[in-house]
C-alpha positions as a Markdown table, in Angstrom:
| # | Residue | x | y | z |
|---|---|---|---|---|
| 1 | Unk | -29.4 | 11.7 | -76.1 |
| 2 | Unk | -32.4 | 12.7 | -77.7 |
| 3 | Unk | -33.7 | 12.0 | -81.1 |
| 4 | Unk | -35.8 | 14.2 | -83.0 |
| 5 | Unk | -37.0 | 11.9 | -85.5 |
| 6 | Unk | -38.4 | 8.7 | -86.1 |
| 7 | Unk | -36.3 | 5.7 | -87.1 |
| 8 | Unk | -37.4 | 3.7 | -90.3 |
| 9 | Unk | -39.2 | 6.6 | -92.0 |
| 10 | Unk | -38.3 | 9.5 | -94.9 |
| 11 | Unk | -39.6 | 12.4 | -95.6 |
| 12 | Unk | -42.7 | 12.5 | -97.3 |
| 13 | Unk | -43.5 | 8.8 | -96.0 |
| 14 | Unk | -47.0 | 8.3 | -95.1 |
| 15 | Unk | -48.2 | 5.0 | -92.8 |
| 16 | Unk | -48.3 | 3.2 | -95.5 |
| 17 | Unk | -45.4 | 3.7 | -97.6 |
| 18 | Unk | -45.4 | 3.9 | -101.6 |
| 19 | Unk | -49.2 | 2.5 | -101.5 |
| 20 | Unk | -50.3 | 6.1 | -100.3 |
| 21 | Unk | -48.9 | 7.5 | -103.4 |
| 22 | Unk | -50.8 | 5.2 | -106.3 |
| 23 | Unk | -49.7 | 2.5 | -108.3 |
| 24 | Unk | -46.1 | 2.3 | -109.5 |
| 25 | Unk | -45.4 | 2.9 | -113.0 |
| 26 | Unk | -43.7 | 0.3 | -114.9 |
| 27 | Unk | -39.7 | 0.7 | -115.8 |
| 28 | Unk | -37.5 | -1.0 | -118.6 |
| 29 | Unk | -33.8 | -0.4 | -118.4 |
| 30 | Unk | -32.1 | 0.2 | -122.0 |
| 31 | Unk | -28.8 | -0.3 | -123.1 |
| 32 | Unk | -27.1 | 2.5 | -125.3 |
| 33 | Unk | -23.9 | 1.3 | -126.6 |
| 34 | Unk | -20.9 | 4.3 | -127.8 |
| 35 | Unk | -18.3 | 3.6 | -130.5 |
| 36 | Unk | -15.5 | 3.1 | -127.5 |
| 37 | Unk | -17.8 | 0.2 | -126.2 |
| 38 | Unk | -19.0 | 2.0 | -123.1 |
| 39 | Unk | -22.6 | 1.1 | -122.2 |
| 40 | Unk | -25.1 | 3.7 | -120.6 |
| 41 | Unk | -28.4 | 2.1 | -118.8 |
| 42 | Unk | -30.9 | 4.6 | -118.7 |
| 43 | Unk | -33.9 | 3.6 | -117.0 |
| 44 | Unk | -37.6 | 4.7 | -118.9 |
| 45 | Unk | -41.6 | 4.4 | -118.3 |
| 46 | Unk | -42.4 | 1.3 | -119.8 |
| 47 | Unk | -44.8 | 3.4 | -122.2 |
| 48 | Unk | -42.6 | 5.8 | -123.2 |
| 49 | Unk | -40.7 | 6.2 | -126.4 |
| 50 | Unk | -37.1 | 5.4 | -126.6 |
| 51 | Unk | -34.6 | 7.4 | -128.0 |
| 52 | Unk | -32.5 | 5.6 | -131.3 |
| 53 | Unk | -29.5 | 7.8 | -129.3 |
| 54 | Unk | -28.4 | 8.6 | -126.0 |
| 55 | Unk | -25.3 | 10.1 | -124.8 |
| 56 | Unk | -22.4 | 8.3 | -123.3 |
| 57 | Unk | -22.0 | 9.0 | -119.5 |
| 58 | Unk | -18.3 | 8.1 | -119.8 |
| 59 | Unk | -17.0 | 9.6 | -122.9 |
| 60 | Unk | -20.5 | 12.1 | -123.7 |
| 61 | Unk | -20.0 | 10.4 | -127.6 |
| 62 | Unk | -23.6 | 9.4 | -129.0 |
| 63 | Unk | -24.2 | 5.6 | -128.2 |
| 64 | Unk | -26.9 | 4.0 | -130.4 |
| 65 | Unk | -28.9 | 0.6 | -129.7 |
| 66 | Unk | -26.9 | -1.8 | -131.8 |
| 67 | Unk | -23.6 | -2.3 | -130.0 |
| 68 | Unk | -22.2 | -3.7 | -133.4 |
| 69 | Unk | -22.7 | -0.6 | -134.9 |
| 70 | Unk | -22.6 | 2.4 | -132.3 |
| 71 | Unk | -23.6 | 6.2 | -133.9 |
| 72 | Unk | -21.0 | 7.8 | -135.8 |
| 73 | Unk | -19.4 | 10.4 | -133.6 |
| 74 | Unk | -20.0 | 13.9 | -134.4 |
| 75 | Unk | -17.7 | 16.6 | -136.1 |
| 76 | Unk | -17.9 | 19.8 | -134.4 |
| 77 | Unk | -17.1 | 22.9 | -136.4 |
| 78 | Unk | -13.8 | 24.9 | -135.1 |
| 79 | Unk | -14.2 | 27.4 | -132.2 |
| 80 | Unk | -15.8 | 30.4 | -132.8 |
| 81 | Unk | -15.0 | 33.3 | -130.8 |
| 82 | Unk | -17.9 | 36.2 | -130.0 |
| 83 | Unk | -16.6 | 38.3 | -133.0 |
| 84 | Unk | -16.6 | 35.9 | -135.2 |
| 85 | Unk | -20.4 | 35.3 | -134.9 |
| 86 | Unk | -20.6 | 39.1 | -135.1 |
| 87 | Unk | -19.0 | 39.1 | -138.3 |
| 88 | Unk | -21.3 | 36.2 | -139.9 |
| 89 | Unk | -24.6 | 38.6 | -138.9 |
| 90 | Unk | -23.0 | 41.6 | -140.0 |
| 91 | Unk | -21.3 | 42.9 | -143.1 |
| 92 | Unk | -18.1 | 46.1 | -142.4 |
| 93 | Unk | -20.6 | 49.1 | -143.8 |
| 94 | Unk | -23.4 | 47.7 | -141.4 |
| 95 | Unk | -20.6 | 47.7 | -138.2 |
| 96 | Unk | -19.7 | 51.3 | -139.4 |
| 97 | Unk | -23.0 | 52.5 | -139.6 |
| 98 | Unk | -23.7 | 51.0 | -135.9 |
| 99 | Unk | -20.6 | 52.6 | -134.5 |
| 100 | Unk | -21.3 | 55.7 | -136.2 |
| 101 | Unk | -24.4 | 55.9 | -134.4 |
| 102 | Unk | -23.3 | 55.1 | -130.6 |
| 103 | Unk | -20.2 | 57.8 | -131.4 |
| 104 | Unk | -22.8 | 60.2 | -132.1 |
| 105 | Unk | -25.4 | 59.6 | -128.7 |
| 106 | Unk | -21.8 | 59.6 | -126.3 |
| 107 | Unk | -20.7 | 62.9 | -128.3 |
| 108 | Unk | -24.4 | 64.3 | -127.2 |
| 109 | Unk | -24.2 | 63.3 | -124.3 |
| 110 | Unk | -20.9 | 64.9 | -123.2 |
């Protein structure tokens, strides 16, 4: 049976591994603790900025630093439907006018 590639290697793998690519870039792995006690371990550069909040993977609440005292959890507003946001942009002379004036481009064009 043939083989068409060679064993030990990846894609993208020069001769000399990881060295061909530079030097690494240092990691720190921090934990984000939610108010249900789940912990996330997201892994970062060690020069960048951390977040004060990431999101649960397990429960997607907010999950702060401090596990003693996790992010309050965040209200969301009631649904909203399509026509409901139409009404907050628009007021009932504005929707007449706007009706009034595709009625009148079908009517010309019939």
């Amino acid at each position: 049976m043939a083989r068409s590639g060679i064993r030990g290697s990846k894609v993208g793998a020069g001769p000399g591994g990881e060295t061909e690519r530079g030097p690494g870039v240092g990691r720190v792995m921090v934990t984000f603790w939610c108010a249900l006690g789940h912990s996330t371990r997201p892994v970062f550069a060690a020069t960048a900025d951390i977040p004060v909040t990431w999101d649960c993977q397990d429960c997607d609440r907010l999950g702060g630093l401090d596990p003693d005292n996790p992010p309050a959890p965040v209200v969301a507003g009631p649904f909203k439907t399509h026509l409901a946001y139409v009404r907050d942009r628009r007021s009932a002379a504005e929707a007449e006018a706007i009706l009034d004036e595709a009625l009148t481009k079908l009517r010309a064009v019939a």
